[in-house]
Backbone bond lengths (Angstrom), bond angles and torsions (degrees), N, CA, C in turn:
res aa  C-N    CA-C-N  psi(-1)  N-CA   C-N-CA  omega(-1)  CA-C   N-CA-C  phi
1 X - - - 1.444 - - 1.523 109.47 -
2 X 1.351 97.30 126.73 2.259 92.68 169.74 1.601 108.00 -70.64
3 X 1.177 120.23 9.39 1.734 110.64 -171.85 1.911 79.85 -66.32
4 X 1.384 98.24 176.77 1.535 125.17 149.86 1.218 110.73 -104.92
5 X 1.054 97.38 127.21 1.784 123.69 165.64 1.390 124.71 -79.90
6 X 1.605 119.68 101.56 1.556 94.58 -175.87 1.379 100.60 -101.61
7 X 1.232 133.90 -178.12 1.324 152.09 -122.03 1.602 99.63 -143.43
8 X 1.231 124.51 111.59 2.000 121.87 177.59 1.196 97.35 -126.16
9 X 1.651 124.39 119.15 1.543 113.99 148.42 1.219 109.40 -75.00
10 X 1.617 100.65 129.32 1.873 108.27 -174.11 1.879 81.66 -103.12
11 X 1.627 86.80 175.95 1.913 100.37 -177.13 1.561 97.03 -51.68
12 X 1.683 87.69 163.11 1.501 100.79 178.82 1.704 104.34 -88.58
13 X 1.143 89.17 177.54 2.055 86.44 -174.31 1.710 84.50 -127.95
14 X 1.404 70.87 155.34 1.382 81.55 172.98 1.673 113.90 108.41
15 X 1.192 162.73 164.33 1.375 147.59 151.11 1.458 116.63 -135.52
16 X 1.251 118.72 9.99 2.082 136.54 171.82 1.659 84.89 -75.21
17 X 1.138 90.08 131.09 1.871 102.10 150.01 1.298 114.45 -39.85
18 X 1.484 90.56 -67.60 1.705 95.33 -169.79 1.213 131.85 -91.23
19 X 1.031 97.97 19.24 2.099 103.81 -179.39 2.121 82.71 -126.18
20 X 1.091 147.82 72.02 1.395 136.76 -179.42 1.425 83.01 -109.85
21 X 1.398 115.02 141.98 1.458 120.37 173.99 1.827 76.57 -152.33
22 X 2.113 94.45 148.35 1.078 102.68 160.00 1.464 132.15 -114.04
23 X 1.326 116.62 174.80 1.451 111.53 -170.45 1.850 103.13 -113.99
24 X 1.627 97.19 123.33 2.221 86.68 170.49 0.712 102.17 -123.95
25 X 1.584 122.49 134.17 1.527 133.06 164.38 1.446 110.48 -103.17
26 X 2.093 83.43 124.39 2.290 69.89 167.17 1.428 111.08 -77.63
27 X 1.168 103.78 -175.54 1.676 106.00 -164.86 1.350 120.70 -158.62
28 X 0.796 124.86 70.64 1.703 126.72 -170.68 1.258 121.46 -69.22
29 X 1.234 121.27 130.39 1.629 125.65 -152.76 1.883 96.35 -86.84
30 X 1.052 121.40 -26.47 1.314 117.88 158.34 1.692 142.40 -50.74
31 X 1.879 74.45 -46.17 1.859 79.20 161.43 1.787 107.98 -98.41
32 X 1.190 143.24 3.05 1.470 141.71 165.29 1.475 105.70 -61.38
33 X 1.592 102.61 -48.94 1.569 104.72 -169.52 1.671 120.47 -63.35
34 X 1.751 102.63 -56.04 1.702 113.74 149.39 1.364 111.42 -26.25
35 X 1.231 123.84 -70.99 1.545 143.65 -170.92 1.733 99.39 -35.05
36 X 1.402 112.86 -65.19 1.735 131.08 -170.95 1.124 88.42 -80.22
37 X 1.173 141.51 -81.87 1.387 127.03 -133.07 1.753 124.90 -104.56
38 X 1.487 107.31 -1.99 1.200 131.14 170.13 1.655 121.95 -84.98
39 X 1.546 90.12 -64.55 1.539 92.75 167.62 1.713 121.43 -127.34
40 X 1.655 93.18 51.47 1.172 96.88 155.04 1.929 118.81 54.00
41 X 1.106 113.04 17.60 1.221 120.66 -179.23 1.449 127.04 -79.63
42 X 1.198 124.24 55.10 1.416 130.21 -174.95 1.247 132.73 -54.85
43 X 1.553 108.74 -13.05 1.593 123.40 172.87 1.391 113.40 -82.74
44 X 1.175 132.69 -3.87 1.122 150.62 -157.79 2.369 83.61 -89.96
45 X 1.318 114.32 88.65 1.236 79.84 -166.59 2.066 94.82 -101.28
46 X 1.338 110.31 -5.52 1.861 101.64 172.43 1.198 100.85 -58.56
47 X 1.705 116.48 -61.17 1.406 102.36 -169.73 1.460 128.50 -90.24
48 X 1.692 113.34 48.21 1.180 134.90 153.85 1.447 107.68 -100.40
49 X 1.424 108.84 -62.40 1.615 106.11 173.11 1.316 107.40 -52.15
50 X 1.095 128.59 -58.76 1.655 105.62 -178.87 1.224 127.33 -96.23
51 X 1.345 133.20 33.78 1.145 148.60 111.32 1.985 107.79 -48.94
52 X 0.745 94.32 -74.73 1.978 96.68 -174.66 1.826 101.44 -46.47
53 X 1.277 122.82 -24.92 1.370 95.26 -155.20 1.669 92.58 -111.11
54 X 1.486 111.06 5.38 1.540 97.47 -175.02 1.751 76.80 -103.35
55 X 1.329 152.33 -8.32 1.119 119.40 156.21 1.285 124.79 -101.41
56 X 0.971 121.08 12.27 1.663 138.78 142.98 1.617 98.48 -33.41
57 X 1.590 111.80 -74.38 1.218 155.45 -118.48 1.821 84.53 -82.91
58 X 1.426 88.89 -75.26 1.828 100.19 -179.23 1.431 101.01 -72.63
59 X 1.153 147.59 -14.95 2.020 133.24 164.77 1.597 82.58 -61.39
60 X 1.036 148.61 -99.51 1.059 158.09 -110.23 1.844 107.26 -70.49
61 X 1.670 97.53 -42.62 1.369 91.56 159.20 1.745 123.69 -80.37
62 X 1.391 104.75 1.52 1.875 95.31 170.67 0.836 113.87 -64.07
63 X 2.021 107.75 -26.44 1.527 103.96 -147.88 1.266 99.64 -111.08
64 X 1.109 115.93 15.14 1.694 127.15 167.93 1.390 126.97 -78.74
65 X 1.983 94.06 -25.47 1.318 99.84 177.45 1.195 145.44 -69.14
66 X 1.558 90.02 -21.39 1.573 117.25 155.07 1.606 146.90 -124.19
67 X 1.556 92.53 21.84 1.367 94.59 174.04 1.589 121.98 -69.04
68 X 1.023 132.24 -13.38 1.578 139.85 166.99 1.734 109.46 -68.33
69 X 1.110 105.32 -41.79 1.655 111.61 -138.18 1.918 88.41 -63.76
70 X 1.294 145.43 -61.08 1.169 156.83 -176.97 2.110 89.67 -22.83
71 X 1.122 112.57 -61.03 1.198 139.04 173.63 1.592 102.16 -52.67
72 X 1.292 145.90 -47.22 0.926 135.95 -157.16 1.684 100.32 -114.85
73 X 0.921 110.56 -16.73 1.938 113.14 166.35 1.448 97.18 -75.39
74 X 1.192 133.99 -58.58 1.242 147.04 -158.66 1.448 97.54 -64.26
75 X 1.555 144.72 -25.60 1.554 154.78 -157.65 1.671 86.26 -107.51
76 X 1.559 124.06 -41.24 1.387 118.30 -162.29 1.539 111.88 -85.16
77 X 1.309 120.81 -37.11 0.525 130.95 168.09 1.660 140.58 -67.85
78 X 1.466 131.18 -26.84 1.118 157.62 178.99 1.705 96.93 -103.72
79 X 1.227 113.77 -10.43 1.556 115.57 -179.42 1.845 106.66 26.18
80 X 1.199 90.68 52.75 1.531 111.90 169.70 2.068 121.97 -142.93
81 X 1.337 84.18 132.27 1.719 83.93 173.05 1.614 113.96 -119.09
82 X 1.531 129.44 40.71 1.136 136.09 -147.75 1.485 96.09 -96.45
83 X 1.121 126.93 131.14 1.603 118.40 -166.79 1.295 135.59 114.20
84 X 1.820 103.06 -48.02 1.206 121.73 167.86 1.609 124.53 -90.10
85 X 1.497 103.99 146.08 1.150 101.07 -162.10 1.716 99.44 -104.33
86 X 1.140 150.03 166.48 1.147 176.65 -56.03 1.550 116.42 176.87
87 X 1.869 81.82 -55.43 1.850 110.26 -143.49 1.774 88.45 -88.59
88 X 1.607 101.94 -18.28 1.530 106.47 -173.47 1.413 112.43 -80.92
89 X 1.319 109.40 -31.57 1.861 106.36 177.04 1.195 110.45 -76.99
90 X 1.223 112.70 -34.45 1.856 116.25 178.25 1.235 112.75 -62.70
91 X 1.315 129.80 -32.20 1.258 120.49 -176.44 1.517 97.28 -105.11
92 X 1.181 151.93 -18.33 1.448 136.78 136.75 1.590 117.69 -36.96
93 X 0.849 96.04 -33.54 1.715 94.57 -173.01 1.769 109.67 -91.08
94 X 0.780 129.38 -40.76 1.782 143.12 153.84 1.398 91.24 -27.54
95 X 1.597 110.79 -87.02 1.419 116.48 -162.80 1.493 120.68 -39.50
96 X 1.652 97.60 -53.49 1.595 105.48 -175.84 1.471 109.20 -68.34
97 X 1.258 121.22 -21.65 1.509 124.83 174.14 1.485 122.07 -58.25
98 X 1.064 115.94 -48.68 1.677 144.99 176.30 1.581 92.03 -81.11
99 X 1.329 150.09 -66.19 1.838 118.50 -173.73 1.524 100.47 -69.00
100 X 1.358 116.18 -22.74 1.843 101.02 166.37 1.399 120.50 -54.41
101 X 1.601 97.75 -67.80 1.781 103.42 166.26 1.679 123.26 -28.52
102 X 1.370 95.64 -50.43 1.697 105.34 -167.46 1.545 97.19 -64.28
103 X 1.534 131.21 -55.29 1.402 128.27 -136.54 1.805 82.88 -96.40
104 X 1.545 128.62 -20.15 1.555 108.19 170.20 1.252 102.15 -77.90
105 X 0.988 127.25 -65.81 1.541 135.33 159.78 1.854 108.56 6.91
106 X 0.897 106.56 -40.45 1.883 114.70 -147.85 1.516 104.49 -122.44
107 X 1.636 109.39 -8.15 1.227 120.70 134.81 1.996 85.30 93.66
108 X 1.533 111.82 26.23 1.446 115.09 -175.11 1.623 98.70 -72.26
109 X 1.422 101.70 150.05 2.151 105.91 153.25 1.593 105.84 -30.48
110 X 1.286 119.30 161.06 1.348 116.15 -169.23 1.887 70.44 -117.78
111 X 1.179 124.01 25.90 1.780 109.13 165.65 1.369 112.08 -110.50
112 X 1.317 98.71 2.09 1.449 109.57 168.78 1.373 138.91 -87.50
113 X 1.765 93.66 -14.97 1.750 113.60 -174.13 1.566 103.59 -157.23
114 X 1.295 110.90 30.18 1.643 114.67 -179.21 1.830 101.09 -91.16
115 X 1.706 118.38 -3.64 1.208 108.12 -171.85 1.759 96.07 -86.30
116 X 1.360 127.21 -19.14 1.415 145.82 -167.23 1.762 80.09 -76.61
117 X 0.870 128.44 -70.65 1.582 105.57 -169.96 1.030 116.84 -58.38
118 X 1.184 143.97 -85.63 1.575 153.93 174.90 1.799 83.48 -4.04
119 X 1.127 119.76 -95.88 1.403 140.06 -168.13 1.651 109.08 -25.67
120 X 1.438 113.80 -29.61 1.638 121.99 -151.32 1.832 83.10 -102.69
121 X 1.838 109.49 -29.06 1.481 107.70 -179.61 1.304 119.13 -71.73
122 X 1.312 111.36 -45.01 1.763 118.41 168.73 1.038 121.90 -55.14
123 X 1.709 114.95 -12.52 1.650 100.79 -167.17 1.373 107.40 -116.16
124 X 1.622 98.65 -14.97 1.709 101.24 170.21 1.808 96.00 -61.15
125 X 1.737 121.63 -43.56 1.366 106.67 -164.82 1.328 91.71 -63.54
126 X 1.313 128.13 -66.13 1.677 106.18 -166.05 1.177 119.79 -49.44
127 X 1.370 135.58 -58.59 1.838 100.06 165.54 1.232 129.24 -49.52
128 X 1.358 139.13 -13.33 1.407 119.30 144.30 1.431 135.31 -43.28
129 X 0.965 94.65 -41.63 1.488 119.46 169.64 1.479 131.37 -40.29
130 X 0.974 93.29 -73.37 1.768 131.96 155.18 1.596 93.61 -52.60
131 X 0.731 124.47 -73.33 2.136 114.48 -177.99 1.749 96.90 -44.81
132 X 1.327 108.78 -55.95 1.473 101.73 -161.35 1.965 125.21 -77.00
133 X 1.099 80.27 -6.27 1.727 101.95 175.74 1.693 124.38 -108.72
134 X 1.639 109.46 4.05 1.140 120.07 177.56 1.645 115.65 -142.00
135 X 1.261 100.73 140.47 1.532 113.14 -142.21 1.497 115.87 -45.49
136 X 1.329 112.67 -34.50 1.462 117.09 155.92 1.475 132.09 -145.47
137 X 1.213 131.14 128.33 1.723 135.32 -173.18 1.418 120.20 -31.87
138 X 1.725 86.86 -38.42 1.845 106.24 -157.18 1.191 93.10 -69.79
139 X 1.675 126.87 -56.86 1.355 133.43 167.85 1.112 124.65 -5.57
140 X 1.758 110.07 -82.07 0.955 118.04 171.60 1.705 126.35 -63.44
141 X 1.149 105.00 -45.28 1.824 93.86 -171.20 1.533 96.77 -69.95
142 X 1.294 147.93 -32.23 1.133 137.76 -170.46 1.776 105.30 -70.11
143 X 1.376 113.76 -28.63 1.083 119.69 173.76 1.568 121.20 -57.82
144 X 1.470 88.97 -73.11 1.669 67.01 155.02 1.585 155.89 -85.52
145 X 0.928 95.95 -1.45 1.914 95.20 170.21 1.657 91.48 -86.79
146 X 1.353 134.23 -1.85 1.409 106.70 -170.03 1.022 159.58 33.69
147 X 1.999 92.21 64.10 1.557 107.68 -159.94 1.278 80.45 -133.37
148 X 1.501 114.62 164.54 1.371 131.17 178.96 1.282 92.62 -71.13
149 X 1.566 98.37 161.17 1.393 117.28 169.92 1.286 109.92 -113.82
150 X 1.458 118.49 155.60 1.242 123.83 160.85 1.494 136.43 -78.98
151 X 1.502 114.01 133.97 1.364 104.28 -138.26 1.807 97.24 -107.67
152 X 1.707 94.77 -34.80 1.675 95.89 170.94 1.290 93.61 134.86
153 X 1.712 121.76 -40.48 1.183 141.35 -157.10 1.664 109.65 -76.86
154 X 1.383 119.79 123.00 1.618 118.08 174.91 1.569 101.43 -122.03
C-alpha cells in the first residue's frame, strides 16, 4: 500500500515481569478518521488517541507558522533591529536544526517536529534581517562565532 503507516505502542499484555511482551499496531490516520467519524466507532480507543495526538501534533505546527511573524512585522516595519541580538538566532537555529536532523534522522512523523522547521524558517529570516539592517553582515556574523575577520591587509 502507498498509504503511510504510522507506528502506536498500544498497552503491553501480559502483567508477569517476566513474560512482558508488547503489542504494535500500525495505524493509519486515514482509516482512524473513517473508523470515528464514518461509522461512528467510539470504542475504537488507539485510534482516538492517535487520532488526538496527530492533531495535537499538526495544531501545534499551524501555530508555528506564525509565531515569529508579530516579531518580524514589528523589525519591518520600525526598520530597526536594536535590541536583538544575532548570536541568539544563530544558536536557535543550530539547536532547532540538529532536533530536526535527529527526529528525520530517526525516521519520526514529521507532526512531531514540523514546529522545529517553520520556527528554524522565521528565524533564518530574522537574521537576515539583522544582516540587512546593520551596517555590516561580516560584523556581525564574525562577531559572533569570534573569529577574526579579514581585513584585506598583508
Amino acid at each position: 500500500s502507498s498509504r503511510v503507516l504510522w507506528t502506536l505502542a498500544v498497552t503491553q499484555l501480559g502483567t508477569s515481569r517476566s513474560n512482558r511482551r508488547y503489542k504494535t499496531m500500525a495505524l493509519d490516520l486515514k482509516d482512524c478518521i473513517e473508523d470515528l467519524v464514518l461509522r461512528l466507532n467510539v470504542k475504537n480507543v488507539a485510534c482516538i488517541k492517535f487520532t488526538i495526538s496527530k492533531m495535537i501534533g499538526y495544531g501545534i505546527i499551524a501555530g508555528s507558522l506564525v509565531v515569529k511573524v508579530p516579531q518580524i512585522l514589528k523589525i519591518v516595519s520600525s526598520k530597526s533591529v536594536s535590541g536583538l541580538k544575532a548570536s541568539m538566532f544563530l544558536f536557535e537555529i543550530v539547536s532547532q536544526l540538529i532536533a530536526v536532523a535527529y527526529n528525520f534522522r530517526s525516521g519520526y512523523s514529521f507532526s512531531s517536529y514540523g514546529e522545529s522547521v517553520f520556527v528554524t524558517l522565521q528565524n533564518v529570516l530574522i537574521l537576515c534581517l539583522i544582516a540587512s539592517y546593520t551596517r555590516s553582515f561580516n560584523a556581525t556574523f564574525f562577531s559572533i562565532l569570534r573569529l577574526p575577520r579579514h581585513t584585506g591587509d598583508r
